[in-house]
C-alpha distance (Angstrom), angle and dihedral (degrees) to the residues before:
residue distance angle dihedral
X1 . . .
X2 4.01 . .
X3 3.82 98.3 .
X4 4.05 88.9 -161.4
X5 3.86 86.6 69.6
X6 3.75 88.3 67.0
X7 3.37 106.6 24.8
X8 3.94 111.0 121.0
X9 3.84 139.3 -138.2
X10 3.86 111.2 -81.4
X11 3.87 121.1 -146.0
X12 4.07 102.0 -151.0
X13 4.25 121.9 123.1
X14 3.76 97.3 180.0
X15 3.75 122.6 115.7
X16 3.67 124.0 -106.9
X17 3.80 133.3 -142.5
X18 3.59 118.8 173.8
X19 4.17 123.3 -176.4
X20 3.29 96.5 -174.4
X21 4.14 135.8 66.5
X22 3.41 96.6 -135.4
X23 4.09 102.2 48.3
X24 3.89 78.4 51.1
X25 3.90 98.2 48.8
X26 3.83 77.5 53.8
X27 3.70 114.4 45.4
X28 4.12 85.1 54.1
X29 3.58 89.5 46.5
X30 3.66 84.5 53.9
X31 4.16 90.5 53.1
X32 3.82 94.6 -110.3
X33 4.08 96.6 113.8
X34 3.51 101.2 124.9
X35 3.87 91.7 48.7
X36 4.20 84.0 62.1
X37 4.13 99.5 106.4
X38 3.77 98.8 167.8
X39 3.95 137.4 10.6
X40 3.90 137.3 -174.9
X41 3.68 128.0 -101.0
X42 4.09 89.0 -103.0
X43 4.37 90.3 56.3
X44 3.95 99.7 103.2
X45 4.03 100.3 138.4
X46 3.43 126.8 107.7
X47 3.72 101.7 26.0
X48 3.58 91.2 -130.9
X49 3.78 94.3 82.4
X50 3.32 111.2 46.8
X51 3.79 90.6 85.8
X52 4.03 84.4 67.8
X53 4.25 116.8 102.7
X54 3.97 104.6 -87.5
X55 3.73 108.2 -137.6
X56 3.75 95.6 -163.0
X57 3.67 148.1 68.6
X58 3.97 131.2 176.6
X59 3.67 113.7 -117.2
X60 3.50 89.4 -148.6
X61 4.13 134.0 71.6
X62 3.53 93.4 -101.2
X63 3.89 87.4 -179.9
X64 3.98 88.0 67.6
X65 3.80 117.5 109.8
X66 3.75 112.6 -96.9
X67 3.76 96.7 -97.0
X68 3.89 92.7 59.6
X69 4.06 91.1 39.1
X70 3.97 82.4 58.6
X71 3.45 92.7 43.2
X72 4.21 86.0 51.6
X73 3.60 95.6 48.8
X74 3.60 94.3 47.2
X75 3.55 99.4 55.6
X76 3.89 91.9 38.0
X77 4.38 82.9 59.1
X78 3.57 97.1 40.9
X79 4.08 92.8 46.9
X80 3.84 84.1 48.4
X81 3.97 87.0 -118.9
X82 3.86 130.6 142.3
X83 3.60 123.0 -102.0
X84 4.10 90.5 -151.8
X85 3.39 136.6 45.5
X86 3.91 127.5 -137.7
X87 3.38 121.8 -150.6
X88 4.05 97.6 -141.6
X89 3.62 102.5 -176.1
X90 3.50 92.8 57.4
X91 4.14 97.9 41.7
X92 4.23 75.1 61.2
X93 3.52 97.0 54.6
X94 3.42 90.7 48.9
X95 4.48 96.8 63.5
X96 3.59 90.2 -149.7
X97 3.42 118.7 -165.4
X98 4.33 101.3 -168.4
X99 3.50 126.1 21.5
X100 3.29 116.3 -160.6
X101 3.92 116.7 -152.4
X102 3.68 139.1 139.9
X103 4.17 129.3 -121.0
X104 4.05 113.4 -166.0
X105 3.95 93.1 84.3
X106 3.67 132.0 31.7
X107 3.80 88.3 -168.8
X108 3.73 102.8 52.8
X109 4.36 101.3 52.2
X110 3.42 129.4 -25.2
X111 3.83 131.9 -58.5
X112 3.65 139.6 -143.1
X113 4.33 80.8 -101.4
X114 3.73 89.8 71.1
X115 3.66 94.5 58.1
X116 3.66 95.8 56.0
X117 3.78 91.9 107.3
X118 3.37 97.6 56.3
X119 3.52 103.8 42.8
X120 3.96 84.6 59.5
X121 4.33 87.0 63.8
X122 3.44 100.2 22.8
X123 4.22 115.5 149.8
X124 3.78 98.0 -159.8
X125 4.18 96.6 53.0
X126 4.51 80.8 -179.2
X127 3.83 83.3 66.3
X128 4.06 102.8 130.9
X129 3.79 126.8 -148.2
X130 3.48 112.7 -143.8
X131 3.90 117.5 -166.9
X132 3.68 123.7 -150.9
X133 3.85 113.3 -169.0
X134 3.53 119.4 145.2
X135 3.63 121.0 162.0
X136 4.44 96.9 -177.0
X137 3.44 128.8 34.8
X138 3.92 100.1 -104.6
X139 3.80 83.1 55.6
X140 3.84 88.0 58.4
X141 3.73 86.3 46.7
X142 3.65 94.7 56.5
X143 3.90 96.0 42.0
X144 3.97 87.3 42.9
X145 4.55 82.4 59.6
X146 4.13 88.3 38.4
X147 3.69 93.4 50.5
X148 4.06 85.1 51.0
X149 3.52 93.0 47.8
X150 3.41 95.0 55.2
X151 3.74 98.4 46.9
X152 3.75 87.1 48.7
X153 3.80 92.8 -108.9
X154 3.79 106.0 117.7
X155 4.21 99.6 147.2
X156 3.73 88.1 48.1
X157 3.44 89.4 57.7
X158 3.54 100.3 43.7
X159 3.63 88.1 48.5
X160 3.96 89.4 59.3
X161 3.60 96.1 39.5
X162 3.44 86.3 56.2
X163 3.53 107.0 52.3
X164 4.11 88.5 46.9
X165 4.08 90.4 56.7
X166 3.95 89.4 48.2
X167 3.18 83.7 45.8
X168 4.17 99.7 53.4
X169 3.92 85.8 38.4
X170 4.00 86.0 59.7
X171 3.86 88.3 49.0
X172 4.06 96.2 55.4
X173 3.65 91.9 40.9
X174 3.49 87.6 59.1
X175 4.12 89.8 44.6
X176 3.51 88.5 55.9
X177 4.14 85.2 69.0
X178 3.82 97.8 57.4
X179 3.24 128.9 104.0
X180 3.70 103.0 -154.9
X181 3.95 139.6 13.7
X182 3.59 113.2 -137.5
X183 4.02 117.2 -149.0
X184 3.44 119.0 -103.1
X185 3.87 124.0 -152.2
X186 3.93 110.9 -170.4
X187 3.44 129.5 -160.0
X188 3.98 121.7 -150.4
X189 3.71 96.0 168.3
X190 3.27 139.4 12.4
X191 3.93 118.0 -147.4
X192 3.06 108.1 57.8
X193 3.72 93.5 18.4
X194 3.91 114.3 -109.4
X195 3.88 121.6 -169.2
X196 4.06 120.8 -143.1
X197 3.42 108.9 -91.0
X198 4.09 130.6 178.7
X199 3.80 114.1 28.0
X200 4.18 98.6 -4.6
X201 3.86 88.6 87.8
X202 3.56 88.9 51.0
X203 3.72 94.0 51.4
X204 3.78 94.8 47.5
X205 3.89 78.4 53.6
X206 3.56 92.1 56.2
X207 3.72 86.4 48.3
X208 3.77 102.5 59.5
X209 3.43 91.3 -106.2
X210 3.61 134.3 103.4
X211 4.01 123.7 -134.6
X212 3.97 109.2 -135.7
X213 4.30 88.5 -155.4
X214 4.45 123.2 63.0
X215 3.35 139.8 0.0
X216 3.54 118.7 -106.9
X217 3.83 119.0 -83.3
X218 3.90 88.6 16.7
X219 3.82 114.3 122.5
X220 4.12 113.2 -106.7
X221 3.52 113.1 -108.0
X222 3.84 146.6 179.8
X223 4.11 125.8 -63.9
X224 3.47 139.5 171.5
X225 3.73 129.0 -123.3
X226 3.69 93.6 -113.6
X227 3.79 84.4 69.9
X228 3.71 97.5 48.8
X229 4.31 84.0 51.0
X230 3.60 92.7 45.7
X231 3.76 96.7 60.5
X232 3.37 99.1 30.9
X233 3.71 107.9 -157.2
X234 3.84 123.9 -145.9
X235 4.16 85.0 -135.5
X236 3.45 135.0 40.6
X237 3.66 125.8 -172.6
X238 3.81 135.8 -170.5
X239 3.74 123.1 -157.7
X240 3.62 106.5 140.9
X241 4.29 113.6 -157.6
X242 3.90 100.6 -86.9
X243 3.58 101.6 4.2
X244 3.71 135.9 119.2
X245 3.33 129.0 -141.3
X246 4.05 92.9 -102.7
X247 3.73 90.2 52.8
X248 4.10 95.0 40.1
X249 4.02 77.0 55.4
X250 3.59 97.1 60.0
X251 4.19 92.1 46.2
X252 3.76 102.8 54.5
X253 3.57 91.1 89.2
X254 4.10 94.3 98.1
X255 4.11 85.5 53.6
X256 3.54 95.8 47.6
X257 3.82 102.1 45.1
X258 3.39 86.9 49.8
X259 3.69 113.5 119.3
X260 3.82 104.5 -127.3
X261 3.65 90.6 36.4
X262 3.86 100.7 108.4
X263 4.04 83.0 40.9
X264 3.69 92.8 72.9
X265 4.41 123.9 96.0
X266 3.60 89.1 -121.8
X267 3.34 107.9 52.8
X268 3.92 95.2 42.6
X269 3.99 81.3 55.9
X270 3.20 105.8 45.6
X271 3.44 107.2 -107.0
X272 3.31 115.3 125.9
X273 4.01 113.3 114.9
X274 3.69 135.2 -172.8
X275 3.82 120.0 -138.6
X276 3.57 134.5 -158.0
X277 3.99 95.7 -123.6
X278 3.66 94.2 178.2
X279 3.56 107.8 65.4
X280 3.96 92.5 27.4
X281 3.79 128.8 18.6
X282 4.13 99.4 31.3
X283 3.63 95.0 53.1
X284 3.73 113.7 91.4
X285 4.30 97.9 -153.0
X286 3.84 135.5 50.0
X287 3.41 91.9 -5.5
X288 3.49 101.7 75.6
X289 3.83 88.0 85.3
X290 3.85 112.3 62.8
X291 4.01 76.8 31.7
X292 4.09 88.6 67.5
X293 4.24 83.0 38.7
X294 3.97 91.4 50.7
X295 3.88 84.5 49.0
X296 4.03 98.8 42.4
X297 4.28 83.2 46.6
X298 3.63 99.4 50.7
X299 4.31 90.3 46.9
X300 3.89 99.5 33.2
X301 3.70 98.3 36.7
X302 3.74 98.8 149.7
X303 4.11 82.8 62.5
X304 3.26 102.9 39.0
X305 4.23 124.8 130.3
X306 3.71 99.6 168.1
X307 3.87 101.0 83.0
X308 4.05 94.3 -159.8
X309 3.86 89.2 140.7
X310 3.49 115.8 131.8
X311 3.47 96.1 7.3
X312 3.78 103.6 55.4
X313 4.13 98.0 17.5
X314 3.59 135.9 15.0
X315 3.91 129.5 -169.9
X316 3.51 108.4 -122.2
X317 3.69 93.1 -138.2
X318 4.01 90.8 62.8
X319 3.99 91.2 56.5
């Protein structure tokens, strides 16, 4: 179902900031594009908007390899620093009247802390904060209805919500027909080695497949390799938080000079996949679906209909 076929016309005026991808994904989704005024350095979906003024810039090299990003972020938190940097005077200019931001990580988009500057000379003292945290997909569900209701789109929402339950109920009807789960190891970061936490064990569920790391809704957090080689997973994918695939490619160096690395099941088998975690897996919204699709390709290839190879995933062993 193509929810823009049904979609109707919404009656809101206000201005629209969003700092985060996935509130942005949403409130076009939703129909309210043209009310978007501003967006953050990290809003690069639809095309459409990334003409708009970007209100945001990381203070750290976000082009470093993962070890030195770590390294970054770490001494930003530890010196009580901000990772990002918001360019105030033009927030102003912009009269907002939402901003859209998240709050359960200071390191993965910015939080209500980094606005503190220009809530202290703000023109438009109506201007509402609107946080966007969900940690399991019915908690995106609910904030996808709450961001409708408060942009006076309520049908639209419903309309979406909809068509991603029908569209989760299709994927465990089709769950019920497997035979086996294979286990799932996946990577969110690369050096030091972080597992997916929150909603990626619940998409691997969705899947058919079962993730050997977290519980859903549980923040991701750090593990050795000796855990990684003591379960043994048939599949191992890579989609580190804000990388691509072509910069996930040039990191895997620290897994693959590892010594037991050729000693794992997966990697003797092939299956060892790289992801693009930016546009898909690390966005807590719409994406979730073709991320459960890119997962269901990659392990049930012979059935797949989504065709995301090569732009979504590769196979490591085809690069």
């Amino acid at each position: 179902m193509n929810t823009k076929d049904i979609l109707q016309n919404v009656n809101f005026s206000g201005n629209i900031v969003s700092l985060l991808a996935s509130t942005t994904e949403i409130i076009c989704e939703l129909g309210l594009k043209n009310n978007l005024v501003g967006i953050s350095h990290e809003c690069d979906n639809p095309k459409e908007i990334l003409n708009l003024p970007i209100v945001s810039s990381p203070n750290i090299d976000i082009k470093a390899s993962s070890k030195e990003i770590d390294s970054s972020v770490m001494n930003a938190l530890s010196n009580n620093l901000s990772i990002y940097n918001i360019n105030n005077e033009l927030l102003k200019s912009l009269k907002p009247d939402f901003i859209f931001l998240q709050d359960h990580c200071n390191v993965c988009a910015i939080s209500p802390e980094d606005l503190e500057i220009f809530f202290q000379d703000i023109i438009n003292k109506n201007c509402k904060i609107i946080r966007f945290s969900p940690n399991t997909i019915d908690e995106m569900i609910s904030g996808i209805y709450n961001i409708g209701k408060e942009l006076n789109c309520e049908n639209n929402a419903h309309i979406i919500i909809n068509n991603i339950k029908n569209k989760l109920r299709s994927y465990k009807n089709q769950n019920l027909k497997l035979t086996k789960k294979y286990n799932v190891a996946f990577i969110e970061w690369i050096e030091p080695i972080f597992y997916g936490g929150n909603w990626i064990p619940e998409i691997i569920e969705y899947a058919g497949a079962k993730s050997i790391f977290g519980n859903i809704g549980e923040h991701s957090t750090t593990i050795g390799f000796e855990k990684i080689k003591q379960n043994n997973p048939d599949f191992i994918l890579i989609s580190p938080c804000g990388f691509d695939i072509k910069k996930t490619l040039s990191e895997l160096n620290p897994l693959l000079n590892h010594p037991d690395w050729k000693t794992l099941k997966a990697v003797k088998n092939n299956k060892i996949f790289i992801l693009d975690g930016n546009k898909y897996f690390n966005r807590s919204g719409l994406s979730i679906i073709p991320s459960i699709e890119i997962i269901k390709e990659i392990i049930y290839t012979k059935n797949s209909v989504y065709n995301f190879e090569n732009s979504c995933w590769v196979n490591l062993n085809n690069i």
